[in-house]
C-alpha positions in Angstrom: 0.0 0.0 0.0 2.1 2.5 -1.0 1.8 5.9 -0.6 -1.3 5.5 2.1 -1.9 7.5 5.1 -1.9 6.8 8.9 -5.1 8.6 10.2 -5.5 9.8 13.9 -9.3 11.0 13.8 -10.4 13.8 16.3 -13.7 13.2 16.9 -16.1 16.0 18.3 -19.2 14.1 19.3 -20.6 15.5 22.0 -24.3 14.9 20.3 -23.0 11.0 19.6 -20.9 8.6 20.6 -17.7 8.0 17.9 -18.6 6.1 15.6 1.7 -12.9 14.4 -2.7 -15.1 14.0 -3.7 -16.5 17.8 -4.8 -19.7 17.4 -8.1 -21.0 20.2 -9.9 -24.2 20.4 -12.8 -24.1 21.9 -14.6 -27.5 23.5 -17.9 -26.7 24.2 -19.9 -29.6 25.0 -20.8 -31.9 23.1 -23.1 -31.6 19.8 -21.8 -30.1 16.9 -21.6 -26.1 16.6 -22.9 -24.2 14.0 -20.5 -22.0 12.0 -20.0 -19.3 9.4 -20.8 -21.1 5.7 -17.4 -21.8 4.7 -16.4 -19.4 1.7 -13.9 -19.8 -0.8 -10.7 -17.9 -0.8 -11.8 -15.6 -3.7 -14.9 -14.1 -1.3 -12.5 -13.1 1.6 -11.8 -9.5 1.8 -8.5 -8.8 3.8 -9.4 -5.0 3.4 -11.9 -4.9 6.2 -9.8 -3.9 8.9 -9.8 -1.8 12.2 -9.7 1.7 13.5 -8.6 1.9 17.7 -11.5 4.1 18.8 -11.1 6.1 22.2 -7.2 5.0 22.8 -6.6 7.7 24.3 -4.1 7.0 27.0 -0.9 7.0 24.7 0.7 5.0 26.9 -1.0 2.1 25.2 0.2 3.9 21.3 3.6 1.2 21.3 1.3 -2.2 21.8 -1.4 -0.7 19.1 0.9 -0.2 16.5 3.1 -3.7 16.8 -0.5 -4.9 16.6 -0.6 -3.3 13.5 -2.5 -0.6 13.9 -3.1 2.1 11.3 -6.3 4.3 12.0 -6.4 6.0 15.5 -9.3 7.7 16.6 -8.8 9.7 19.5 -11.6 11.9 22.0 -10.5 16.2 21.5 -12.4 16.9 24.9 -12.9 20.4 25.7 -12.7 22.1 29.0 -12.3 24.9 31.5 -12.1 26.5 34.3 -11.0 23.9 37.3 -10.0 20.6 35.4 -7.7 22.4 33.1 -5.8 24.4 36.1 -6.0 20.9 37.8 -4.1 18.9 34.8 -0.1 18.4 34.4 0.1 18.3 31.1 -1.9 21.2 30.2 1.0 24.1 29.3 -1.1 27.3 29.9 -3.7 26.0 32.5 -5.2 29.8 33.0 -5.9 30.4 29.4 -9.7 31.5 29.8 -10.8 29.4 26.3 -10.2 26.2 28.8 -8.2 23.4 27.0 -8.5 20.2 24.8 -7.7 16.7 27.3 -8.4 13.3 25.3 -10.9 11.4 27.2 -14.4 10.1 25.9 -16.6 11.0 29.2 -16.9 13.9 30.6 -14.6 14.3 34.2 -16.8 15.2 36.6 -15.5 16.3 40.3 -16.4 12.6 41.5 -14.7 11.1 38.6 -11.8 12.9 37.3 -7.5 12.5 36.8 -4.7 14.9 36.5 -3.0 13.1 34.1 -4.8 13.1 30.8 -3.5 13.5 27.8 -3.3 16.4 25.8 -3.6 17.6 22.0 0.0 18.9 22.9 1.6 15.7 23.4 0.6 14.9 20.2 2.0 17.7 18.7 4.8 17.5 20.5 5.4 13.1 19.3 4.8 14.8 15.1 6.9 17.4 16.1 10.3 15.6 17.1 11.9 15.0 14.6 12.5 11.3 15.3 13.4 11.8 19.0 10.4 10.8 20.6 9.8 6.8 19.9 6.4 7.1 18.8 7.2 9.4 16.1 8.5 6.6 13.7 4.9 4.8 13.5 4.0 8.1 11.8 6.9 8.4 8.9 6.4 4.8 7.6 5.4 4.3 4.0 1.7 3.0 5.1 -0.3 6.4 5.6 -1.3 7.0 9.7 -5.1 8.5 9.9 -6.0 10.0 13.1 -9.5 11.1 13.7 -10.0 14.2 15.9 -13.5 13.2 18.0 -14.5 16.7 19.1 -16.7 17.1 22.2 -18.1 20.3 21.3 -20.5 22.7 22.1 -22.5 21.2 19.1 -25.8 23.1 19.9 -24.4 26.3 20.3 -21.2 26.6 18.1 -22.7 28.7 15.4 -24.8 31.0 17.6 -21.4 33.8 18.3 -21.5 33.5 22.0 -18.2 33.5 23.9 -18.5 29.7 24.1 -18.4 28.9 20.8 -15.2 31.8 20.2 -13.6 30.3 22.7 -13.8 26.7 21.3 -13.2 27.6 17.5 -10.0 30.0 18.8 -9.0 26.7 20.6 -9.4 24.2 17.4 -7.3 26.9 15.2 -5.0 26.7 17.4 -5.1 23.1 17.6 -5.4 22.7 13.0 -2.3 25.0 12.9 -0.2 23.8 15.4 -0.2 19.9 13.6 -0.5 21.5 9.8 2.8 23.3 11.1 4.8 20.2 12.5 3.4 18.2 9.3 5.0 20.6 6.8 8.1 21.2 8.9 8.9 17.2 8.8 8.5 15.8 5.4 9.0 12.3 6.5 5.8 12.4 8.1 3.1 10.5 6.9 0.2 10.8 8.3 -3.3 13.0 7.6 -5.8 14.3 10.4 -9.7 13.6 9.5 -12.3 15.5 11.4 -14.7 13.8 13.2 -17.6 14.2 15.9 -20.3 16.9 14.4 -17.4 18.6 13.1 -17.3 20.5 10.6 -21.3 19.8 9.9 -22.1 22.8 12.0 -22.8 25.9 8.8 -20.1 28.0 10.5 -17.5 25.6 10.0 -18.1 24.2 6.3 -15.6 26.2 4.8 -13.4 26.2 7.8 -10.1 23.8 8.4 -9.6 23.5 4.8 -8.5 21.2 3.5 -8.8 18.8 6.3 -11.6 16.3 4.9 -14.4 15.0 7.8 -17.1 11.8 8.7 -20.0 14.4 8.5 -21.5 17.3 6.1 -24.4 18.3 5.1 -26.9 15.5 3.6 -27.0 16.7 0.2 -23.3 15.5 1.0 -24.1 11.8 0.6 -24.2 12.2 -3.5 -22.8 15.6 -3.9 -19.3 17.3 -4.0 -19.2 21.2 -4.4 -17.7 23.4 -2.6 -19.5 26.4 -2.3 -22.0 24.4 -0.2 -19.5 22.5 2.0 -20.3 19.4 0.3 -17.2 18.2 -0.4 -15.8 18.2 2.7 -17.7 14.8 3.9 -15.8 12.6 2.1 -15.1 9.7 4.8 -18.3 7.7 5.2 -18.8 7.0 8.8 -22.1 5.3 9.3 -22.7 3.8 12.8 -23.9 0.3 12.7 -26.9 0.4 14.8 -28.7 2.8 12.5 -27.6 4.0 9.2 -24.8 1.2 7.5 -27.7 -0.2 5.9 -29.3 2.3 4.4 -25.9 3.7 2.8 -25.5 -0.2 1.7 -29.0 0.2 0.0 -28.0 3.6 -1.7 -24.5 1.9 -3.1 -22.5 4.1 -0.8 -23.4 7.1 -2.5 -20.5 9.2 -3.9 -18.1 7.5 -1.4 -18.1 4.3 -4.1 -15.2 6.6 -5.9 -13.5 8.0 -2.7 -10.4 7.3 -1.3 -10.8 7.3 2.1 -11.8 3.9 4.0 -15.6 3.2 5.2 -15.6 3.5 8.9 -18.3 1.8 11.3 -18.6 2.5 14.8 -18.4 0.5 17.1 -19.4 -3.0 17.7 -17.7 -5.6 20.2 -19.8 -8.6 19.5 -18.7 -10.9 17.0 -22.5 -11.1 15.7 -22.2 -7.4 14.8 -19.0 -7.3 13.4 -19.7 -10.3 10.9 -22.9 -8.9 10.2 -21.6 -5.5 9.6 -18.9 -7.2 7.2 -21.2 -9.3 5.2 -23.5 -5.8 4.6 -20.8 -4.5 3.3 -19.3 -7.5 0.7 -23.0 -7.9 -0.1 -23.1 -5.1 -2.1 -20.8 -6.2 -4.3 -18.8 -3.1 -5.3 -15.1 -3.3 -4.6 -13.7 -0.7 -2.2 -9.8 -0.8 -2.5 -9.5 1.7 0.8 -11.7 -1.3 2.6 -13.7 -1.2 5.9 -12.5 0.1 9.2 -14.5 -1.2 12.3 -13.9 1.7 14.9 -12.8 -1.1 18.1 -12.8 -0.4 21.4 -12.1 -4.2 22.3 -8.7 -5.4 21.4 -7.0 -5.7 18.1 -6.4 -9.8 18.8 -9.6 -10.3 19.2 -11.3 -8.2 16.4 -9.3 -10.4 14.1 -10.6 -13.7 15.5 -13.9 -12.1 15.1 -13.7 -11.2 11.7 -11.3 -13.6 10.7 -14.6 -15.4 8.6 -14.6 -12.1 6.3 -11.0 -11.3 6.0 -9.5 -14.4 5.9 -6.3 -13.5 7.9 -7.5 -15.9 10.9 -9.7 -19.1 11.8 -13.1 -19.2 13.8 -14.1 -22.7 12.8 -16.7 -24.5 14.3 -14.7 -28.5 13.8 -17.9 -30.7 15.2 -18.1 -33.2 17.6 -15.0 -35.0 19.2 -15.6 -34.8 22.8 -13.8 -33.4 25.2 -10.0 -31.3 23.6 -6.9 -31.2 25.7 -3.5 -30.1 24.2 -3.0 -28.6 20.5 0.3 -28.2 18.9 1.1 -27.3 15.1 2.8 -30.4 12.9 3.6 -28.3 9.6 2.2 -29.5 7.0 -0.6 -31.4 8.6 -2.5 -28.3 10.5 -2.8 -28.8 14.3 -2.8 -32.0 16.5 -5.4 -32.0 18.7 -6.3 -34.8 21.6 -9.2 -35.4 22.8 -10.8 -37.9 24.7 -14.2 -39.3 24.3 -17.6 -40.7 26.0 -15.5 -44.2 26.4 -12.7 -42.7 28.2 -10.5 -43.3 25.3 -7.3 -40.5 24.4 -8.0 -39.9 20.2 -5.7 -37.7 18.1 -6.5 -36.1 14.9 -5.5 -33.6 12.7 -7.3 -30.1 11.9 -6.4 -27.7 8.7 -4.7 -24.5 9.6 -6.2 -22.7 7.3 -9.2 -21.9 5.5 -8.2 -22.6 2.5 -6.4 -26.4 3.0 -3.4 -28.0 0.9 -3.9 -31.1 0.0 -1.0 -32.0 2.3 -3.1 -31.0 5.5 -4.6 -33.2 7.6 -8.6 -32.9 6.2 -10.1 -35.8 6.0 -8.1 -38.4 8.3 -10.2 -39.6 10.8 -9.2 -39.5 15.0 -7.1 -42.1 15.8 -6.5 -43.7 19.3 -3.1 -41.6 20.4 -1.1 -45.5 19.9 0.7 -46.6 24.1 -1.3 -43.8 25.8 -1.3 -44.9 29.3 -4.8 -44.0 30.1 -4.5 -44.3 33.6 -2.4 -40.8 33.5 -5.5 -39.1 32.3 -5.4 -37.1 28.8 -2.3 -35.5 27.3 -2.1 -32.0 29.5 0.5 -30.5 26.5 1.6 -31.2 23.1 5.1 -29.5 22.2 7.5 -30.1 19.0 10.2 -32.3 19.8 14.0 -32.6 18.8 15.1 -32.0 15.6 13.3 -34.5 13.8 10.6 -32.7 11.6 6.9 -33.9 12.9 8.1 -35.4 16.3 6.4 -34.2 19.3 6.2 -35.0 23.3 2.8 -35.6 24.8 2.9 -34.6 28.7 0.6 -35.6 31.6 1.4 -33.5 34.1 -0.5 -35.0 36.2 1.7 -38.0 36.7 4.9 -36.0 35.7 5.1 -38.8 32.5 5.8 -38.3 29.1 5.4 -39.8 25.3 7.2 -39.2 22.0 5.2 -39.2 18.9 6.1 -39.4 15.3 4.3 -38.5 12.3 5.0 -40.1 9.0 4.8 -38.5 5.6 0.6 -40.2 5.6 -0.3 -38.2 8.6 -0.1 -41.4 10.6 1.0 -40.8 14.1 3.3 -42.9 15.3 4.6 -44.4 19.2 8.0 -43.3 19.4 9.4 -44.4 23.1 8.1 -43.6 26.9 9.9 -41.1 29.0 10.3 -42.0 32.7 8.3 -40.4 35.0 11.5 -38.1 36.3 12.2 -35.9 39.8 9.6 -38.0 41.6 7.3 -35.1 41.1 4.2 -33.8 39.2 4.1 -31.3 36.4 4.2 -30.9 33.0 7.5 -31.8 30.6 8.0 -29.5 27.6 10.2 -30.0 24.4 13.1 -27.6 24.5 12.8 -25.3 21.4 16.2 -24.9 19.2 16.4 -22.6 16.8 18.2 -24.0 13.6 18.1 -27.4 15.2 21.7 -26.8 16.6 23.2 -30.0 18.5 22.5 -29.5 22.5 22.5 -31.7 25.2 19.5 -30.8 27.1 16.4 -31.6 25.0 13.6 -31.5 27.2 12.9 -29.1 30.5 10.3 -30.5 33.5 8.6 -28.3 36.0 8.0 -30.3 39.1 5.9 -29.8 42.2 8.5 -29.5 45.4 12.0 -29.5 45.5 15.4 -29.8 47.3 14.7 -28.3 50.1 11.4 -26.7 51.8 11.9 -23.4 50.3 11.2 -24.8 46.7 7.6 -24.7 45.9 8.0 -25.5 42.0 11.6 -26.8 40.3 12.4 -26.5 37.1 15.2 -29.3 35.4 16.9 -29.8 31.9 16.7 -33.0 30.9 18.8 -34.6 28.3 17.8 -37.3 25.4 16.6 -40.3 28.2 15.0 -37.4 30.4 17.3 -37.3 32.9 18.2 -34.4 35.0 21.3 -32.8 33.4 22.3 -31.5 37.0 20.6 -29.8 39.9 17.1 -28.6 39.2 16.7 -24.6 39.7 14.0 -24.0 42.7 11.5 -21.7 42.2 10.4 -20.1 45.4 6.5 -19.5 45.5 6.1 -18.3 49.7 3.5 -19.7 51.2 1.4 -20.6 47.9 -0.1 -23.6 48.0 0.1 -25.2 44.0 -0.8 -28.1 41.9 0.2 -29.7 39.2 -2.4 -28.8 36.8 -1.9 -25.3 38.0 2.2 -25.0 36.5 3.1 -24.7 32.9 6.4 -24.2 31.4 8.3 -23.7 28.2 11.9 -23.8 26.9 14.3 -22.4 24.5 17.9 -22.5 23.1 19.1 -18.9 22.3 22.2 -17.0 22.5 22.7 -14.3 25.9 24.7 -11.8 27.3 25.7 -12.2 30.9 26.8 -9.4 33.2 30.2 -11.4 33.5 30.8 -11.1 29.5 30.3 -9.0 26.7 30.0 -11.9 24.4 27.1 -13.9 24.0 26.7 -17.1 25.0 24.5 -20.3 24.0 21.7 -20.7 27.0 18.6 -22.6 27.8 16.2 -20.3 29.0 12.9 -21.7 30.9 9.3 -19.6 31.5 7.3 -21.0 34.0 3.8 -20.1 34.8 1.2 -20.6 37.4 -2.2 -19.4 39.1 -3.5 -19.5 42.6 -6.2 -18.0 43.9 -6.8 -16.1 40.4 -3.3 -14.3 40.2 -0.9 -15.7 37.8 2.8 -15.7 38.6 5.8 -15.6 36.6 9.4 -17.2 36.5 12.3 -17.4 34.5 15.7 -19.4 34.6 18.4 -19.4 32.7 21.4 -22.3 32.4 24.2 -21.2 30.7 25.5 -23.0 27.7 22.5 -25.6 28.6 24.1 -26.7 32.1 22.1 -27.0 35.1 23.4 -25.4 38.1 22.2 -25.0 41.4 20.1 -21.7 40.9 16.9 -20.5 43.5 14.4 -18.0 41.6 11.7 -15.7 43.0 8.1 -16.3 41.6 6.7 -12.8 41.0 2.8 -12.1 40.3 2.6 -10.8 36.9 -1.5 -11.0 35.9 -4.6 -12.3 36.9 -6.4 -15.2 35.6 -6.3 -18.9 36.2 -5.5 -22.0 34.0 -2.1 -20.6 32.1 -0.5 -22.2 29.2 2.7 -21.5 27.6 4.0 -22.5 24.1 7.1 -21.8 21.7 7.9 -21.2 18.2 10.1 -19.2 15.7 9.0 -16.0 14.6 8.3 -15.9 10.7 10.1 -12.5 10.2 13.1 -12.0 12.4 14.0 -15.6 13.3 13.9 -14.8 17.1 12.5 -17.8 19.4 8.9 -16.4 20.8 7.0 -17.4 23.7 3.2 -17.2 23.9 0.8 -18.1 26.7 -2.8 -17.5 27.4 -5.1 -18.0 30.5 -9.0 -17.5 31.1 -10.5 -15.8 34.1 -8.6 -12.8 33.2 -9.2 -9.2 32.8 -10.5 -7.1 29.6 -8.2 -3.4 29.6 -10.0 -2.7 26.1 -13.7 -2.3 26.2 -16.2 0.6 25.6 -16.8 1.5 29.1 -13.2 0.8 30.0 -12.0 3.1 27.1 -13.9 5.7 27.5 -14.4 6.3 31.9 -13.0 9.7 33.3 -12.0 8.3 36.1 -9.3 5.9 35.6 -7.1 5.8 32.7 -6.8 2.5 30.3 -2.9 2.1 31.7 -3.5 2.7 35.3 -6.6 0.1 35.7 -6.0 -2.4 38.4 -6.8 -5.9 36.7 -9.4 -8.4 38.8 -10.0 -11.8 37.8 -13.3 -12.3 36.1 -15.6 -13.7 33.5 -15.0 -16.0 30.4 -12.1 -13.4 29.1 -8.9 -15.1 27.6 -5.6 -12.9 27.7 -2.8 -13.4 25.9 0.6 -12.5 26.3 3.5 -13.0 23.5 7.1 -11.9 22.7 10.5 -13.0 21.6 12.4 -14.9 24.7 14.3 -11.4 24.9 11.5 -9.6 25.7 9.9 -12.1 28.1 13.0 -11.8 30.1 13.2 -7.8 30.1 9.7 -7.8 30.9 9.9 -10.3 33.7 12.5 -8.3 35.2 10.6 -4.6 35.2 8.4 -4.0 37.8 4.7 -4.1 37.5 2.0 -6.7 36.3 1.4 -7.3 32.4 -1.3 -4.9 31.0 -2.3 -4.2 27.4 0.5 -1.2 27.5 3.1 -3.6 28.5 6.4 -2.2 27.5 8.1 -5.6 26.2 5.5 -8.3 25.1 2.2 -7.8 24.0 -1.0 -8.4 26.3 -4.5 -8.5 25.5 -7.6 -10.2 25.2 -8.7 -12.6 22.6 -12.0 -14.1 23.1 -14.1 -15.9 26.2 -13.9 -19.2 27.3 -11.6 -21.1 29.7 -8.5 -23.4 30.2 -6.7 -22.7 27.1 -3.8 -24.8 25.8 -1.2 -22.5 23.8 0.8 -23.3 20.3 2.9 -20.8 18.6 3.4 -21.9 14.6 4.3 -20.2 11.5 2.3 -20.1 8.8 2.0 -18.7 5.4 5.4 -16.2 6.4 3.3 -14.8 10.0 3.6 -16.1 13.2 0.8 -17.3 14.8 -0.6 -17.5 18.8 -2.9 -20.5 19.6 -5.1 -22.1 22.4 -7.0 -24.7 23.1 -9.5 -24.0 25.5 -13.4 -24.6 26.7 -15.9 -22.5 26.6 -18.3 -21.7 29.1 -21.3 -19.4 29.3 -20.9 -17.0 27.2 -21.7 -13.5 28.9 -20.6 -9.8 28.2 -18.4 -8.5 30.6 -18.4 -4.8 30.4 -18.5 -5.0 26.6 -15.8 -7.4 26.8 -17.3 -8.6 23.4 -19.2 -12.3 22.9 -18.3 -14.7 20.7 -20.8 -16.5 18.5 -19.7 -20.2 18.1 -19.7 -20.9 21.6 -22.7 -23.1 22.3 -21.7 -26.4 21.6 -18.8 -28.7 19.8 -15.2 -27.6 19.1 -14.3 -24.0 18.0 -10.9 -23.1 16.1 -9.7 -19.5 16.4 -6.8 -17.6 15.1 -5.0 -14.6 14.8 -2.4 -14.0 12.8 0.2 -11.4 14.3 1.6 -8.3 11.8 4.9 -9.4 10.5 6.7 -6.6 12.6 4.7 -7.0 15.3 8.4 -7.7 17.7 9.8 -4.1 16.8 9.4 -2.7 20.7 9.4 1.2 20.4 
């Protein structure tokens, strides 16, 4: 897309409101779910898209764009008198017009913060010059749109009273100041779009030239001149509740020929975003500039819900196979996935990764019982890839603390490969140790056990090499007075080069993330045994989320090569919804998280940024600094799988759904009744550039 805009839309609407692929199974029951009609790949349209609507806590600015974020609509509030003289980051906080602070709600004295952000700090990102991080989002060669969401006076802007001077003074102010720092930087790229009642209003049609706007007069629908302020309505901006259809009907108007993306505001249910999408592809005129939904959930999850019309993800209903328990991605069959069913039996069977199959995918074999199982050690707890031997993977039970090596041959058959001992007399899960390049190591295998050496050690973690034996003393992790279980822990490994504090070289290492929940908190911990040798080594477990049920997986990234960790857990928190996004009183990066609901969080990065998140202070949060964090759907006790696939990365789960319930707009799913569900997002291929 060459030569396209970034848009950050104010939006004045006082008078309205503004309007790489994760990977989840869903069990659900039994019965088989209905789904989407499946559509070929010529009806998918990857230009329906997503505008983040009421971000306004910049803060959160780095994690939208590695999502890939390109339209921004942010809330120009306007005020005086008390909350301006009351705000740090308002420069003149006595100027009598009052100021602009982006926040959707209106503060009131019971619900209000000194810290919002301003129009100024916006300016003062464009006008840097490169030295402020966020400024290279806006020079890139894919246009940035902003939208400018006025709250404004709307009633009473055109009647000359000292309200309305005040306001207009304050938007001139405000047009010149960011025409000025776009014309003094000619690498910038991005275009303003006004938005929110503005400038509808008579008295403004001709002003703010030539910044185009989401409004105008009606005649504006079909019509483009000048004199009567119809041209400057050229992005069409219908909200879905009430007018998308009837600008469907009318075949968009004049906006068939424009340039500027549809925008619709702003569903969170999966129901209205597909049915949004499928009134606009039912028209049947191509729109190269596409469809932007204006989202206040999360990116991840807008993707899984639209993945059906774009095509860039999976939300596939798979039928009835009973009860799902680990997933993990065998290129080129798809995903293997156990289950177990009414008889008690462990099956295994393959499901396409995408849409559109190869014939070398796994469509069409039947389940298979998983061949030397040991049923007594209940159903496989995690699949992970396995050695260097291309379609080899390790079945765990954490239960038991056992393991199973799999092969698959070139028919998709799935093959017993040998036992592994049940090793450190304890429960917990055993994971495949990821090595990038498939370089020769010693330690092939990592196991997180319940206990250790000495009292202190409430969860060890051990390398294990190629008969899944300890390599040397386990690390203890220390975890207080918490009391946890085996099918609380999970934990994943990889081989990657570091730098220690003792040398400026770097090193081959075996780095290990371990996971847990108790009581609804999750907690974090990370060891790392140079050149792959376990040494004696004790560890602080630290709380890092809320949630329960966490899952880690590992996999290559497509674009940079860099080893990546993902995980997900349920019962955790939504940071992006409508109420959420738009309160007064607390702003999106200062929330404090409670476990809750059906949401499923995510969090992924490269191993490098897991450990330089791990070791800053503070919980993960969808403005995380290092990894990315957010919310992808509702359910419960996901299983995680990180994959490549066609040249993006890809975050996975397993997991059950529950009753599905909104939780403050925290957006419902639709194929969540009954049956198996397959959902996927598939992450922006620079999604690991950290600003």
């Amino acid at each position: 897309m060459a030569n396209t805009a970034v848009i950050v839309a104010v939006v004045a609407a006082s008078i309205r409101g503004a309007g790489g692929v994760g990977i989840v199974m869903e069990t659900v029951g039994s019965g088989v779910v209905g789904s989407h009609p499946q559509r070929s790949a010529a009806s998918f349209h990857p230009e329906i898209k997503w505008q983040a609507h009421s971000y306004n806590d910049m803060r959160a600015w780095p994690a939208l764009f590695r999502k890939g974020t390109q339209f921004l609509k942010i809330d120009i509030n306007w005020q005086r008198g008390w909350l301006c003289a009351r705000q740090q980051r308002v420069s003149n906080r006595t100027d009598t017009r009052g100021c602009f602070i982006l926040n959707h709600n209106d503060p009131s004295i019971l619900a209000y913060r000194d810290d919002y952000n301003t129009t100024a700090d916006l300016t003062a990102i464009l006008g840097s010059h490169g030295r402020h991080p966020l400024w290279r989002h806006f020079a890139q060669e894919d246009r940035v749109f902003v939208a400018l969401c006025f709250k404004a006076p709307i009633a009473t802007m055109c009647d000359g009273g000292p309200d309305a001077a005040a306001w207009i003074s304050l938007v001139d102010d405000l047009v010149a100041a960011l025409n000025a720092v776009r014309a003094a930087d000619t690498k910038l790229n991005v275009e303003f779009v006004l938005d929110g009642g503005v400038p509808p209003a008579p008295c403004l049609l001709q002003r703010w030239r030539p910044w185009v706007s989401t409004g105008g007069p009606a005649t504006g629908f079909t019509a483009n001149g000048s004199a009567s302020g119809d041209d400057r309505w050229q992005v069409l901006n219908p909200s879905w509740a009430s007018m998308m259809k009837q600008y469907a009907a009318a075949k968009w108007g004049k906006f068939v020929n424009s340039s500027y993306a549809f925008q619709v505001w702003e569903p969170s249910d999966q129901s209205d975003i597909m049915a949004a999408s499928d009134v606009y592809t039912a028209v049947g005129i191509a729109h190269p500039p596409g469809l932007r939904f204006a989202i206040n959930i999360d990116v991840g999850q807008f993707e899984v819900f639209a993945s059906d019309a774009t095509g860039r993800g999976l939300n596939e209903a798979v039928g009835e196979l009973g009860t799902a328990t680990a997933i993990v991605h065998m290129h080129p069959f798809g995903f293997a996935v156990t289950h177990t069913n009414s008889a008690g039996s462990v099956l295994i069977h393959f499901q396409p990764d995408s849409k559109t199959p190869g014939p070398q995918s796994g469509t069409g074999l039947p389940p298979v019982i998983l061949p030397k199982w040991n049923v007594s050690d209940g159903p496989p707890s995690a699949l992970s890839a396995f050695g260097c031997t291309s379609g080899t993977f390790l079945a765990s039970s954490a239960r038991v603390g056992a393991a199973t090596v799999y092969a698959i041959d070139d028919d998709g058959q799935v093959k017993f490969v040998r036992s592994a001992p049940t090793v450190l007399d304890g429960a917990g899960p055993t994971a495949g140790i990821l090595q990038p390049g498939c370089q020769s190591t010693s330690p092939t295998a990592v196991k997180a056990s319940i206990g250790g050496p000495h009292s202190k050690c409430g969860l060890s973690i051990a390398l294990l090499d190629t008969d899944f034996q300890p390599t040397g003393p386990a690390a203890c992790v220390r975890v207080g007075s918490l009391g946890i279980t085996a099918d609380d822990v999970t934990v994943a490994a990889v081989s990657h080069n570091v730098t220690l504090l003792a040398t400026s070289q770097p090193l081959p290492a075996v780095t290990a993330i371990a996971l847990f929940s108790v009581d609804g908190t999750i907690h974090c911990a990370s060891v790392t045994f140079p050149m792959g040798n376990a040494t004696a080594t004790v560890i602080q477990a630290e709380p890092c989320d809320v949630g329960t049920a966490p899952s880690l997986s590992v996999g290559i990234d497509a674009s940079s090569g860099a080893p990546v960790v993902g995980a997900t857990y349920s019962g955790s928190f939504c940071f992006n919804t409508e109420t959420r996004n738009k309160q007064s009183g607390t702003a999106s990066c200062s929330q404090r998280p409670v476990a809750q609901g059906q949401g499923i969080s995510y969090a992924v990065g490269t191993i490098d940024q897991w450990l330089a998140q791990l070791r800053a202070p503070g919980t993960l949060d969808s403005c995380s600094t290092h990894i990315l964090r957010g919310t992808l759907t509702q359910g419960a006790t996901p299983q995680t799988t990180v994959y490549t696939h066609n040249n993006h990365t890809h975050l996975g789960a397993l997991h059950s759904a529950g009753v599905m319930a909104d939780s403050n707009s925290c957006g419902i799913p639709t194929l969540a009744k009954n049956g198996t569900i397959l959902d996927a997002w598939e992450l922006p291929l620079e999604w690991t550039t950290a600003v």
